[in-house]
C-alpha positions as CSV (number, residue, x, y, z in Angstrom):
1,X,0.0,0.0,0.0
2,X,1.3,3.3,-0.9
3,X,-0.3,6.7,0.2
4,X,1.2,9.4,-1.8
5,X,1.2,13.0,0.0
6,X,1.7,16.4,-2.4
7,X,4.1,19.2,-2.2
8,X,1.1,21.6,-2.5
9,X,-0.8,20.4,0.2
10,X,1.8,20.5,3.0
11,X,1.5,23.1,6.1
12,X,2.6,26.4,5.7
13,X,4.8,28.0,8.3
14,X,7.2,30.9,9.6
15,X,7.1,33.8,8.1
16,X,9.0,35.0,4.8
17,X,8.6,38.7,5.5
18,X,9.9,40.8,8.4
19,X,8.1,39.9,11.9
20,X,8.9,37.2,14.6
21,X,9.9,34.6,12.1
22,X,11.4,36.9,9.7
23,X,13.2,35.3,6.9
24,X,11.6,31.6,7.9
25,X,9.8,29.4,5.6
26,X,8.8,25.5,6.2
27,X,6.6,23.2,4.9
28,X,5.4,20.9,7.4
29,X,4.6,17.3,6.0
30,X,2.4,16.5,9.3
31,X,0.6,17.9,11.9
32,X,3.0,20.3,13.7
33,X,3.0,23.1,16.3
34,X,-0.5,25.3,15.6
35,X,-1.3,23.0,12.7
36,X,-3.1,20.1,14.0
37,X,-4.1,17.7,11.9
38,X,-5.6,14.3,13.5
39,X,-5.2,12.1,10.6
40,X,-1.8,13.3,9.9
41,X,0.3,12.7,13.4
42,X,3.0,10.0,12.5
43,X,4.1,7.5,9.7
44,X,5.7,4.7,12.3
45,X,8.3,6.7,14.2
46,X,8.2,9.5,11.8
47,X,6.4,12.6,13.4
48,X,7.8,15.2,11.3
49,X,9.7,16.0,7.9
50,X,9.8,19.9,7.6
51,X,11.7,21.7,4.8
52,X,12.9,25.1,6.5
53,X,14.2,27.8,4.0
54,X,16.4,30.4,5.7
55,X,17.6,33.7,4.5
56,X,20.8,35.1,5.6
57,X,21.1,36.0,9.2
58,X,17.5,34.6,10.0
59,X,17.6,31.5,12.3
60,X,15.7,29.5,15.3
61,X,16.7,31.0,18.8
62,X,17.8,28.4,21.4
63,X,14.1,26.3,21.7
64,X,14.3,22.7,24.0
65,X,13.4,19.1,22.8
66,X,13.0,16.3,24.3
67,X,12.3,12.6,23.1
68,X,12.9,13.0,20.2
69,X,15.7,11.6,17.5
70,X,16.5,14.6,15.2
71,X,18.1,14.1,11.8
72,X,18.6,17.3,9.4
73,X,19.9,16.9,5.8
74,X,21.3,20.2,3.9
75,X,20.5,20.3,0.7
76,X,21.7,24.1,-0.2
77,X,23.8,26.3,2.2
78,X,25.5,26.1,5.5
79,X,23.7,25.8,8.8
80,X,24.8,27.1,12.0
81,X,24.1,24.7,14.9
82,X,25.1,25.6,19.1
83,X,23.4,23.0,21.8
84,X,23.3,23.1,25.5
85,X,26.0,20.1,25.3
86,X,28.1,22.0,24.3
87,X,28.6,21.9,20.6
88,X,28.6,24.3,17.9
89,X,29.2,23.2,14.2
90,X,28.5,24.2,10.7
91,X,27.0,21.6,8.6
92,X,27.2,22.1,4.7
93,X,25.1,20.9,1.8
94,X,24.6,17.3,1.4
95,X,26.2,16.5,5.6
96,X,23.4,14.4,7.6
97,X,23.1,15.4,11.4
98,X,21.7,13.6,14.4
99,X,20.7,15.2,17.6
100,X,19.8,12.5,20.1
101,X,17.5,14.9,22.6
102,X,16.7,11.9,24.9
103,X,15.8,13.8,28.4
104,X,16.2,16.9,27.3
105,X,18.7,19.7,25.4
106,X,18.7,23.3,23.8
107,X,20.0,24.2,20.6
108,X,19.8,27.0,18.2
109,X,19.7,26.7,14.2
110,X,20.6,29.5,12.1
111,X,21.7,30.4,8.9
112,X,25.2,32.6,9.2
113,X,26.6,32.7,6.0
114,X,25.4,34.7,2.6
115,X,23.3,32.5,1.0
116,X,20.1,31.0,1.2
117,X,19.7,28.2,3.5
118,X,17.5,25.1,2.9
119,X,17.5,21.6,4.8
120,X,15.0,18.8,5.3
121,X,14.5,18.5,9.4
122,X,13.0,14.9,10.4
123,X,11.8,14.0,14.0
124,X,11.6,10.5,15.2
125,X,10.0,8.9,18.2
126,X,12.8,6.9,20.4
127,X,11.9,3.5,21.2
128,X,12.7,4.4,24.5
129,X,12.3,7.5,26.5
130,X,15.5,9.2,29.0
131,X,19.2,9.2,28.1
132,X,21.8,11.5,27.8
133,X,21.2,13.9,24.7
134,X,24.0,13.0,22.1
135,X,25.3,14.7,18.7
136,X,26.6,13.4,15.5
137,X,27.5,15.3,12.1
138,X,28.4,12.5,9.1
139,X,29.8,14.8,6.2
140,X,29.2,14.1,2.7
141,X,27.0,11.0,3.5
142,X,27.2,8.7,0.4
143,X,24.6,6.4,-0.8
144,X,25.8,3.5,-0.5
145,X,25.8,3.9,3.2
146,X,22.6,4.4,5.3
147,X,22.5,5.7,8.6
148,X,21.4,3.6,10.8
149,X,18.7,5.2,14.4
150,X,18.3,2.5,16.1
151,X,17.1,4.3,19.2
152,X,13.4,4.9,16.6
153,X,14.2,1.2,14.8
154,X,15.0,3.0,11.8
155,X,17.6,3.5,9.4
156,X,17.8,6.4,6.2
157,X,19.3,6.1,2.8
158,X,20.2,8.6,0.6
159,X,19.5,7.7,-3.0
160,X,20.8,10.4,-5.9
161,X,19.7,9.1,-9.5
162,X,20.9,10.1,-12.7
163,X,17.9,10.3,-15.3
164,X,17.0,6.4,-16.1
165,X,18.5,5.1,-13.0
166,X,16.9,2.8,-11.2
167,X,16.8,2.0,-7.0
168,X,14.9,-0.7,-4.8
169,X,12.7,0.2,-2.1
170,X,13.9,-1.4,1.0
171,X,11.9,-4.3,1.9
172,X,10.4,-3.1,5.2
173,X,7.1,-3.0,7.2
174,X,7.5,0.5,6.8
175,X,9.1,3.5,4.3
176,X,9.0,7.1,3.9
177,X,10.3,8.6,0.7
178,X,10.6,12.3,0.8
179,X,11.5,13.5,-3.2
180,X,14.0,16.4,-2.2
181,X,14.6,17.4,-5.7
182,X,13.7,15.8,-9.3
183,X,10.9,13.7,-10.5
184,X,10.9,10.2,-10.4
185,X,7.6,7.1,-10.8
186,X,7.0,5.0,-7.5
187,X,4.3,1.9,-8.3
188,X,2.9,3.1,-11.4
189,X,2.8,7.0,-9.1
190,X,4.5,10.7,-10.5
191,X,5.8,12.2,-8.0
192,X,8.2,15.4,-7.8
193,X,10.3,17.5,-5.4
194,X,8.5,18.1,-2.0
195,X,6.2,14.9,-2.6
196,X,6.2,12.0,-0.3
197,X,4.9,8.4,-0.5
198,X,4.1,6.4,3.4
199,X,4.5,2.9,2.0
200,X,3.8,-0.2,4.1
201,X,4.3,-3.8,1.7
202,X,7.1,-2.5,0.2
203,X,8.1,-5.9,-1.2
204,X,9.3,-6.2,-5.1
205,X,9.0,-1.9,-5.5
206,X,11.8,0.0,-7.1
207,X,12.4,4.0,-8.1
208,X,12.7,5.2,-11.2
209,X,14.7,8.6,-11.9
210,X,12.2,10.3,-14.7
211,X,14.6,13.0,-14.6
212,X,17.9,13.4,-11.9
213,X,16.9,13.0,-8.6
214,X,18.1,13.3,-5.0
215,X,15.3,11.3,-2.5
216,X,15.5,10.4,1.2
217,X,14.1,6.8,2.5
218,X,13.7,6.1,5.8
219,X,13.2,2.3,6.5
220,X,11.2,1.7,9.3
221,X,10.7,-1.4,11.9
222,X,7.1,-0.3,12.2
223,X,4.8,1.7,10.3
């Protein structure tokens, strides 16, 4: 079963022009923050994929989380990111990083340099609740390897396709695709940058790059 979710129809948030979020845009995939949307809470572990885009200088002050696996991937720009543990590091287009909030940290997300900023933010739901918070930056994450969060029973791959190119579906109980840029054909389905497919049965199902393409897939242990 595949349910395919559009671009078009995701949240709108922050705020583009000057004012509290000044220089903020994200797309929320699910329900999140003043958008609630009872049909739309989780996909398995998955309770949020948000595209932020940032304009120089404009950032997220320092905001807590808690239970809650984090994983960012930069598609354009350079993001600025300071926690409460004591890290601060800038994380370039096409670097994966993991916040592990477990019982609770601070951070703050901004975007320092001179160009436009955009990165896909996804929050998982731990397995298990308490810890110590823990941080991880992987740069330059190639496809061929997956990063595995086995604190949410999950694991993502990054897949970039030339046009023609051809990937398998992991053979899960669960997947999220998130198209980050291109158009590729999922099951007989179109779909093209900000689209997502919630897939459960994933047995036999492959990509196809339609034109080049750069997708995330989260394998899931539940769904």
């Amino acid at each position: 079963m595949m349910d395919v979710r559009r671009s078009g129809d995701r949240f709108r948030g922050g705020d583009p022009a000057p004012g509290v979020s000044a220089g903020i845009e994200t797309l929320h995939a699910f329900s999140f923050g003043r958008f609630y949307d009872p049909g739309n809470l989780r996909f398995g572990p998955v309770l949020a994929c948000n595209e932020e885009r940032l304009a120089p200088g404009a950032g997220f002050d320092e905001h807590p989380h808690s239970h809650t696996e984090i994983v960012t991937w930069v598609v354009e720009g350079e993001l600025t990111h300071r926690d409460s543990a004591g890290h601060a590091t800038l994380v370039g287009a096409g670097d994966l990083q993991h916040l592990s909030a477990a019982a609770g940290v601070r951070h703050i997300e901004r975007n320092d340099g001179e160009h436009p900023l955009t990165f896909l933010q996804m929050w998982l739901a731990p397995l298990s609740p308490g810890g110590e918070p823990s941080y991880t930056v992987v740069p330059g994450i190639a496809d061929s390897t997956p990063y595995a969060l086995p604190a949410a029973g999950a694991m993502l791959h990054v897949r970039r396709l030339a046009e023609g190119e051809r990937t398998a579906v992991p053979d899960a109980v669960g997947v999220y695709v998130h198209v980050v840029n291109g158009d590729v054909r999922i099951g007989g389905e179109d779909l093209g940058p900000g689209d997502s497919a919630r897939i459960t049965g994933s047995e036999g199902l492959d990509v196809l790059a339609v034109t080049p393409a750069q997708l995330l897939l989260w394998e899931l242990g539940a769904a």
